[in-house]
C-alpha positions as CSV (number, residue, x, y, z in Angstrom):
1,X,15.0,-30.5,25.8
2,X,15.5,-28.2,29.0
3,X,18.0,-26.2,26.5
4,X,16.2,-25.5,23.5
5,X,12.3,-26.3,24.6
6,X,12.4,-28.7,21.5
7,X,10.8,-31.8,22.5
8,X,13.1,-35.0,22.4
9,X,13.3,-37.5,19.3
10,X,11.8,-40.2,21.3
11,X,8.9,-38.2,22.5
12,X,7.7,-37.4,18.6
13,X,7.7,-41.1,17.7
14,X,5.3,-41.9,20.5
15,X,3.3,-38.7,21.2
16,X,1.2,-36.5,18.5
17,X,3.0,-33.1,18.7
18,X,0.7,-30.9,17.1
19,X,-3.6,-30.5,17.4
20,X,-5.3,-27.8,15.2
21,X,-7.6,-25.5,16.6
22,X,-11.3,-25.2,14.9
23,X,-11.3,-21.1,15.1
24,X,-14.8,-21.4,15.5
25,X,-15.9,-22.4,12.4
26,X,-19.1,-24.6,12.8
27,X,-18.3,-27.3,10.2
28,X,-15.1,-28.6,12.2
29,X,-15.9,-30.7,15.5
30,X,-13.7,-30.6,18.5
31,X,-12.0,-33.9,19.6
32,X,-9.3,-32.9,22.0
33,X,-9.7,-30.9,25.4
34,X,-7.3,-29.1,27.6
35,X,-7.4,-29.7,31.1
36,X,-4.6,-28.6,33.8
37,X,-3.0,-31.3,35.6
38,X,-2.5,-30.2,39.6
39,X,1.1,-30.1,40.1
40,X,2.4,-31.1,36.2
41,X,1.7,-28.3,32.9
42,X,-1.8,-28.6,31.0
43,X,-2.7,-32.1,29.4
44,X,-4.7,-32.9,26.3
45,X,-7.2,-35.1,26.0
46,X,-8.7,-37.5,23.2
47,X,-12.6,-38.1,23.3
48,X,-14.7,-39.4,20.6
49,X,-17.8,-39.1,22.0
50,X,-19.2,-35.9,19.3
51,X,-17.3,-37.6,16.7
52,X,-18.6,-41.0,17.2
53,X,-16.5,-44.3,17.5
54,X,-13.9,-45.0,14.9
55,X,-13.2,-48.2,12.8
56,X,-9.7,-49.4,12.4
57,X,-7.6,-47.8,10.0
58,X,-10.0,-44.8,10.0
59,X,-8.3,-41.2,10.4
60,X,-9.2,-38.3,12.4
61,X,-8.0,-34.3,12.5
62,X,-6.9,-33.9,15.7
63,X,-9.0,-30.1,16.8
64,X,-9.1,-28.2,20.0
65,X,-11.1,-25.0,20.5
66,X,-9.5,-22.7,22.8
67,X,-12.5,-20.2,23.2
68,X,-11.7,-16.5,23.3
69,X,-8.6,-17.5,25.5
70,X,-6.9,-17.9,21.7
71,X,-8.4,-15.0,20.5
72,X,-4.7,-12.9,20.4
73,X,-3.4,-15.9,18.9
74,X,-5.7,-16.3,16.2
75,X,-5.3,-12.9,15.1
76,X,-1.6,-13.1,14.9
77,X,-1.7,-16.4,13.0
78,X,-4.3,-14.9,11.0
79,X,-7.6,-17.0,10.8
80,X,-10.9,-17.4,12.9
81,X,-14.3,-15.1,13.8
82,X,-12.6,-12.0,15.3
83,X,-9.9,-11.4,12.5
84,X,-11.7,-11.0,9.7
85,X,-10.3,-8.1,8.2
86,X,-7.6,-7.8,10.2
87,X,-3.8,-9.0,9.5
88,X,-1.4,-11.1,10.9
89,X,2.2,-11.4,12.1
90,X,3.1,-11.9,8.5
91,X,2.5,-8.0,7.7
92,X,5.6,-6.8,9.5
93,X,4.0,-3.0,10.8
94,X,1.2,-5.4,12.2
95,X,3.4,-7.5,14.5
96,X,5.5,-4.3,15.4
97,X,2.3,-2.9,17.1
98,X,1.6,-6.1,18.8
99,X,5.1,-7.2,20.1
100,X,5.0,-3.1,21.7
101,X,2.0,-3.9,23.2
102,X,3.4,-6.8,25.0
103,X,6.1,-5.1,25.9
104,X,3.8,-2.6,27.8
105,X,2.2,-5.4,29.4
106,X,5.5,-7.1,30.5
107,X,6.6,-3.9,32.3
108,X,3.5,-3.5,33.6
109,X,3.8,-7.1,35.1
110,X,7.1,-6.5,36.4
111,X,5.9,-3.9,38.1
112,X,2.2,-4.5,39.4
113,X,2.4,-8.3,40.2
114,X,5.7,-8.3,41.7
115,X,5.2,-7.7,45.9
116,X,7.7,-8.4,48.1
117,X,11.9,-8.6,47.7
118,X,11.6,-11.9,47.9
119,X,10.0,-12.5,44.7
120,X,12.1,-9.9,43.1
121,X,15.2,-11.7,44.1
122,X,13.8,-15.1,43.0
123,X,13.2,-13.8,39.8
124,X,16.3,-11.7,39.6
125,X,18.2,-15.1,40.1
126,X,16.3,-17.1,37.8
127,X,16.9,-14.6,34.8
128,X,20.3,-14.7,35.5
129,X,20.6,-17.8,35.3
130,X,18.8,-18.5,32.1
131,X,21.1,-15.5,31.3
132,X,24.5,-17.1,32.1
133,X,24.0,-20.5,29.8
134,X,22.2,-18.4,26.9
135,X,25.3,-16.4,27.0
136,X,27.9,-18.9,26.9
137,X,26.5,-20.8,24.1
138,X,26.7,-17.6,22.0
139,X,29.9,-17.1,23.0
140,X,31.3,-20.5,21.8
141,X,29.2,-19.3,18.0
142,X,31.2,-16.2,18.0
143,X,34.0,-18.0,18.8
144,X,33.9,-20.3,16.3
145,X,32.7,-17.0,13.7
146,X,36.3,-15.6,14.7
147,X,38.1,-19.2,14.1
148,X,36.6,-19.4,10.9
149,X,35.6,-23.1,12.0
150,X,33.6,-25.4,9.6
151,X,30.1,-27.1,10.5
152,X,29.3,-24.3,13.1
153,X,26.5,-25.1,14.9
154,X,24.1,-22.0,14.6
155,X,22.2,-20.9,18.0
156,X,18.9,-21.0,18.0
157,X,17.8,-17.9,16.8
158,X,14.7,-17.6,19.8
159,X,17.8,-18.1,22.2
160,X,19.4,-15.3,20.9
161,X,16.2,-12.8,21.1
162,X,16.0,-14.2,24.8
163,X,19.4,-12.8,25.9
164,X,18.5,-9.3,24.5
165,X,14.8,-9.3,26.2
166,X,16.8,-9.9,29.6
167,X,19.2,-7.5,28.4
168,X,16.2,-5.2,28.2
169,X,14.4,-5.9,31.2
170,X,17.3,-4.7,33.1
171,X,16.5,-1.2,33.8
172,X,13.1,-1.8,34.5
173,X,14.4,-4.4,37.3
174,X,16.3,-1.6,38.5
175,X,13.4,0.9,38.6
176,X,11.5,-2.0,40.4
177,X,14.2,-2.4,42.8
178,X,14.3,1.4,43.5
179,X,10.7,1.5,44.1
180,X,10.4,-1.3,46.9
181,X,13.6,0.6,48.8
182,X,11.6,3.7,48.5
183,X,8.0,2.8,49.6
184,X,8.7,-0.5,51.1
185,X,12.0,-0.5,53.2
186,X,13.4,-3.2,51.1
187,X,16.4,-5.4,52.8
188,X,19.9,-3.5,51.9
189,X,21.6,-6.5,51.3
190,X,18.6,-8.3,49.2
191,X,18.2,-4.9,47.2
192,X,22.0,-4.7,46.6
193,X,22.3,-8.3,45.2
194,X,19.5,-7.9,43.2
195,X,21.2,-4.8,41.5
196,X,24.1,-6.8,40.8
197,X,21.7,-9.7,39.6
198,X,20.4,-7.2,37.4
199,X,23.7,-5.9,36.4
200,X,24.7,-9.7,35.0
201,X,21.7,-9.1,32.3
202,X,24.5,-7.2,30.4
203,X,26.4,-9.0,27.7
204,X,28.8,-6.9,25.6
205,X,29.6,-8.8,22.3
206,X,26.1,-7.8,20.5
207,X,28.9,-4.8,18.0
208,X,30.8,-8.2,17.1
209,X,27.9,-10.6,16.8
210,X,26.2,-8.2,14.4
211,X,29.6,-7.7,12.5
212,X,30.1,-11.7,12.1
213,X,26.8,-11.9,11.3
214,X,26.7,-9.2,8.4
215,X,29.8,-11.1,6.6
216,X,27.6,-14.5,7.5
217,X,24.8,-13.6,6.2
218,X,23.1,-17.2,5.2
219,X,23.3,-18.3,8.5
220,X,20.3,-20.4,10.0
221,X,19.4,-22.1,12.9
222,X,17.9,-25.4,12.7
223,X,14.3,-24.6,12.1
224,X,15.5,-22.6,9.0
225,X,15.5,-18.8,10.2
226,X,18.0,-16.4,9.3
227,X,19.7,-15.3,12.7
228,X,20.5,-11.6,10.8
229,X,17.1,-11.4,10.0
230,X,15.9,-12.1,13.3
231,X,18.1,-10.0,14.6
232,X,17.4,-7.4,12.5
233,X,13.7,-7.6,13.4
234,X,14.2,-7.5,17.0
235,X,16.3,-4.5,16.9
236,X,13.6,-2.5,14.9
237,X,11.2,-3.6,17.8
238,X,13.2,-2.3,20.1
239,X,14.5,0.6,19.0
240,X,11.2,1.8,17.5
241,X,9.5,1.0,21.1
242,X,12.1,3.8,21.8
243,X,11.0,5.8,19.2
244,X,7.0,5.1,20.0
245,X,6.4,9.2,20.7
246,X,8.1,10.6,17.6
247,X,8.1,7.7,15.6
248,X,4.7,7.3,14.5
249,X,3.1,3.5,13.2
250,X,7.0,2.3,12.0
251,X,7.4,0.3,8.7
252,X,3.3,1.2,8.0
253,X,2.7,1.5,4.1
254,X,0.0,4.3,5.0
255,X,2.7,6.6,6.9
256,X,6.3,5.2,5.0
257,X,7.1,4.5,1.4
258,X,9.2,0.9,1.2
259,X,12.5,3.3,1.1
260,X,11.6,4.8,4.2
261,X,10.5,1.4,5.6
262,X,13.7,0.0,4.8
263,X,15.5,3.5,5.9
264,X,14.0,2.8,9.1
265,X,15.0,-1.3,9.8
266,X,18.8,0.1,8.6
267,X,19.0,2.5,11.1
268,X,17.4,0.3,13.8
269,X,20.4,-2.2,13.5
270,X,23.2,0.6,13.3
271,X,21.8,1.6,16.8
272,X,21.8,-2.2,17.7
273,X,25.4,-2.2,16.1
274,X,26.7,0.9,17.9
275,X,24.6,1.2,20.9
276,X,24.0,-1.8,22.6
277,X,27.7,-2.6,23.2
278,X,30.1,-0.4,25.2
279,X,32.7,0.1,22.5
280,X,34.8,3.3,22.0
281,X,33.9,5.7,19.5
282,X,30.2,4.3,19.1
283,X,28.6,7.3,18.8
284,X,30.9,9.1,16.5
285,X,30.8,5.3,14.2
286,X,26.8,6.0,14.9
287,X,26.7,9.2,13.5
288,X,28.4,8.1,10.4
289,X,26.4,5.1,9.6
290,X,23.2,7.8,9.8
291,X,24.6,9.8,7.6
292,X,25.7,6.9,5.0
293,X,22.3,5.3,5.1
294,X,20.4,8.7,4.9
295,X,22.4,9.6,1.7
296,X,21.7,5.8,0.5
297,X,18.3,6.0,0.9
298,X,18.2,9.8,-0.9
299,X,19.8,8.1,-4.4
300,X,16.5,5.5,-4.2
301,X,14.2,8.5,-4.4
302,X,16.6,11.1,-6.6
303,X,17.1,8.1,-9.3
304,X,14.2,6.3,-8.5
305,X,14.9,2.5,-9.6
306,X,11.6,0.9,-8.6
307,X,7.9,2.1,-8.1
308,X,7.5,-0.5,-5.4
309,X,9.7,1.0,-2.9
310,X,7.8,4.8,-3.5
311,X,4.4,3.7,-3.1
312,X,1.9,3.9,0.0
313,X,-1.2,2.3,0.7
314,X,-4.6,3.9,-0.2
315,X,-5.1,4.7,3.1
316,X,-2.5,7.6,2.9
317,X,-5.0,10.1,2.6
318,X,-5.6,9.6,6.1
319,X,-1.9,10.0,7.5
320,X,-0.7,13.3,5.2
321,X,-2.0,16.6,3.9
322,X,-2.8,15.6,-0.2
323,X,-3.7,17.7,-2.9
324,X,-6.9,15.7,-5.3
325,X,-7.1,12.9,-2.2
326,X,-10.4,12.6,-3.5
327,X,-9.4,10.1,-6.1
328,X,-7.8,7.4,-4.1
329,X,-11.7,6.8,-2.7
330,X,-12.2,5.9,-6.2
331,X,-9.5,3.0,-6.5
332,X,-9.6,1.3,-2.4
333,X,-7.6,-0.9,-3.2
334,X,-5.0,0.3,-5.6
335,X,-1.4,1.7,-4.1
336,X,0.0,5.4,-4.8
337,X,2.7,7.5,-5.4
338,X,3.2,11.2,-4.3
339,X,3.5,13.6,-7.6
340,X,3.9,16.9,-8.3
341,X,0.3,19.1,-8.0
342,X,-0.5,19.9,-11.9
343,X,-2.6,22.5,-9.9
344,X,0.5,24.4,-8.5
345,X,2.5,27.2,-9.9
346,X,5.5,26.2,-8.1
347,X,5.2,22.1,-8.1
348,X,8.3,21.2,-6.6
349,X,7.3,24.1,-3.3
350,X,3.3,22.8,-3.1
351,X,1.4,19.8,-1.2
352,X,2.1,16.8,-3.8
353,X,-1.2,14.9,-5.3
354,X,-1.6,11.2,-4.9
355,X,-1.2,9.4,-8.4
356,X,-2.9,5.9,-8.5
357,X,-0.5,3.5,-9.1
358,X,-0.8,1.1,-12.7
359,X,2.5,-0.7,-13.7
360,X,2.0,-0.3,-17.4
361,X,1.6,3.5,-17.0
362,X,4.6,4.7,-15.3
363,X,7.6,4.3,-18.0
364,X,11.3,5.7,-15.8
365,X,11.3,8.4,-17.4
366,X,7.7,9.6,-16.6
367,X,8.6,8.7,-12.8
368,X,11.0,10.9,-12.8
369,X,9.7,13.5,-13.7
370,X,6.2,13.2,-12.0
371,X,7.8,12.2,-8.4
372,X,7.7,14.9,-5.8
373,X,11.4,14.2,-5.0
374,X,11.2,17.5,-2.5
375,X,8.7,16.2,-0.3
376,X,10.0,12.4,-0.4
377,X,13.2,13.6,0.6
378,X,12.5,15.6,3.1
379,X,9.4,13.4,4.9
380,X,10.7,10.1,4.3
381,X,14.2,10.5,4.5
382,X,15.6,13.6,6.8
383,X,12.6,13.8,9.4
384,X,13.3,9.8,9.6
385,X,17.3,10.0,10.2
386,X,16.4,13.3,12.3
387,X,14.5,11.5,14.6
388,X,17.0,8.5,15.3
389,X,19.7,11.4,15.5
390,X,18.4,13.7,17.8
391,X,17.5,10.8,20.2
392,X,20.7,8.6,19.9
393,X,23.5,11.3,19.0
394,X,21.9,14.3,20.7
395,X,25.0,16.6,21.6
396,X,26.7,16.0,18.4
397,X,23.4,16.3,16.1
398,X,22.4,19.0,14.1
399,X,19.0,21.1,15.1
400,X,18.1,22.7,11.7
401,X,17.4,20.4,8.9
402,X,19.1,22.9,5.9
403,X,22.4,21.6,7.7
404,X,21.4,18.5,8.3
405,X,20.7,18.3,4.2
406,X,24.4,19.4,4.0
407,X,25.5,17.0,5.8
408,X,23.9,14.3,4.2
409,X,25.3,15.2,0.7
410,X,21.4,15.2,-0.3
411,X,21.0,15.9,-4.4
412,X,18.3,18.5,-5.2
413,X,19.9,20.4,-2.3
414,X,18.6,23.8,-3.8
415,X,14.9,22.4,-3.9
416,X,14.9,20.5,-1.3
417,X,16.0,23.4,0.8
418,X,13.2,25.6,-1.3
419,X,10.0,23.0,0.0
420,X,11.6,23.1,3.5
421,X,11.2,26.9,4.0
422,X,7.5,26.5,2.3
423,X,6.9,23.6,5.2
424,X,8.2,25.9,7.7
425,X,6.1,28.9,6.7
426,X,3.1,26.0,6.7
427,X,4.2,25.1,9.9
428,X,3.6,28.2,11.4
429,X,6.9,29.7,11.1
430,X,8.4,27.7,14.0
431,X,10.9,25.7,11.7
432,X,10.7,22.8,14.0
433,X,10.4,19.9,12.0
434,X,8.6,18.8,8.7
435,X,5.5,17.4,9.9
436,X,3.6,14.2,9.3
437,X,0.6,15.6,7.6
């Protein structure tokens, strides 16, 4: 299907659609090869020759080894030589790192294989139009959202992560654009029609998309996935690619508690909500929704209702400053919380300890009392909302963290604002920020 890239009904009766890959295990034996076809895409062929001849009725796995040419691809999927130990797309912080890495590489392409105004014009056009009939076909779904239609037909949700990729690969057409002018005499009239090709990658219905989609929220396309979800995913990419200098390994257990992690994804779509549509009042609505979903995420950690969502991976010791980090080597592959130092005359001012996390030992009330609610607050919470604010709301944010608390509504306020003077004296008495360890 030209549209969707699904191949047709007719095709899967006749042709098999799938061919597993041996990931270089010895025991499985190849039967299919690639080959490119001059002039048509890359064709698959059958051989039995190192599988020997088969009788009738007799079935065979269908396997292809791609070499080290599928190397990236096993590691995302998760299986073969090279990924031992390593994770795949399924652990969330994982994928973020690899999807920002391709996102390097695409502006890097965009800008290193790209030559002549010619081939930035032809591609100009050709987004565009992939552009154009992505755009109307989620028009008509938010059209039929608004008419409150029944049977909508959901979008696929790949089609709508497509539009907001070209939406994001407009200003680095631009800067492209710029560049050839500048060093390469580009045409006037080429360069301006690219700009306005580039201009067309725009589409300003992403606030109401997100909206209908928030009070939609079981929507699916046809291969099952949530198009909030998506959504949702691809605006923490995004964002957080944004973020890459001051927000460090995004949604990682060994950096961010599962409040913060979540903290983090909210805030991503707000931005997504508020920012990626020209709508009046978007920041001062922006500014709000940090606040709300700052003083949210402070009630998870001041009445803590689940250890899950305080805990960090044993590799923690590596990321922060920890009182007793000694013991997680002890228990590898146990999780933690952050607790007040039983070594510390002033707990709730001092570095917190790691405790090792056993479900049958923490009872709520115990938690409560043991959590470092200070230091969760103030490095999981307001130096993650701080970061979003000063780069998003800039001239309307505020630049000391006791007002920002304020602002918030944060509980604890007296000892939260306490540990922050200790951090700043830690910090060398520049006050600039709560550090990351």
């Amino acid at each position: 299907d030209n549209f969707s890239g699904v191949p047709h009904s007719v095709a899967k009766q006749n042709i098999a659609m799938n061919v597993n890959e041996t990931g270089g295990s010895p025991t499985l034996k190849q039967s299919v090869w690639s080959g490119d076809v001059p002039g048509q895409g890359v064709h698959y062929f059958f051989h039995t020759q190192f599988v020997g001849p088969l009788k009738q009725g007799e079935q065979l796995e269908l396997l292809i080894c791609y070499s080290e040419s599928y190397a990236d691809i096993r590691d995302r999927k998760g299986y073969g030589i090279r990924t031992m130990g390593a994770k795949s797309d399924n652990h969330f912080p994982t994928y973020l790192e690899r999807q920002h890495v391709e996102r390097f590489n695409m502006i890097e392409e965009v800008f290193n294989e790209i030559q002549s105004a010619m081939e930035i014009h032809a591609l100009t056009e050709l987004l565009v139009d992939i552009n154009e009939n992505i755009a109307e076909r989620l028009s008509r779904f938010i059209q039929d959202l608004c008419e409150e239609r029944q049977n909508i037909e959901a979008p696929d949700a790949s089609q709508i992560v497509a539009l907001r990729r070209l939406h994001w690969l407009k200003p680095v057409l631009s800067r492209k654009i710029d560049f050839m002018m500048e060093h390469f005499g580009c045409i006037d009239p080429i360069a301006r029609q690219c700009h306005e090709n580039a201009r067309k990658l725009e589409w300003s219905s992403w606030a109401l998309l997100i909206e209908l989609l928030e009070k939609n929220q079981n929507i699916v396309d046809r291969k099952g996935c949530n198009l909030l979800e998506k959504l949702r995913v691809e605006a923490t990419e995004e964002t957080c690619y944004e973020l890459q200098t001051s927000l460090l390994f995004p949604c990682n257990e060994d950096t961010w508690c599962g409040v913060a992690a979540d903290l983090i994804q909210d805030l991503c779509l707000a931005v997504a909500k508020y920012s990626w549509s020209y709508v009046k009042d978007s920041n001062a609505n922006l500014f709000v929704a940090f606040l709300r979903l700052a003083g949210d995420a402070a009630d998870e950690i001041v009445i803590p209702r689940s250890l899950e969502k305080l805990t960090f991976s044993n590799h923690c010791r590596n990321r922060y400053q920890l009182n007793n980090h000694d013991i997680l080597e002890q228990w590898p592959q146990k999780k933690c919380i952050f607790a007040y130092s039983s070594s510390s005359a002033t707990p709730e001012k001092g570095i917190p300890e790691p405790v090792v996390v056993n479900e049958l030992m923490f009872a709520k009330k115990d938690l409560n009392q043991k959590l470092h609610k200070e230091w969760y607050l103030c490095r999981q919470v307001i130096f993650v909302v701080n970061i979003f604010g000063e780069k998003y709301l800039r001239h309307m944010w505020p630049h000391d963290f006791r007002s920002l608390c304020n602002i918030c509504g944060l509980p604890c306020l007296g000892t939260v604002d306490a540990y922050l003077r200790q951090e700043m004296r830690r910090d060398g008495g520049t006050g600039v920020h709560p550090f990351y360890g």
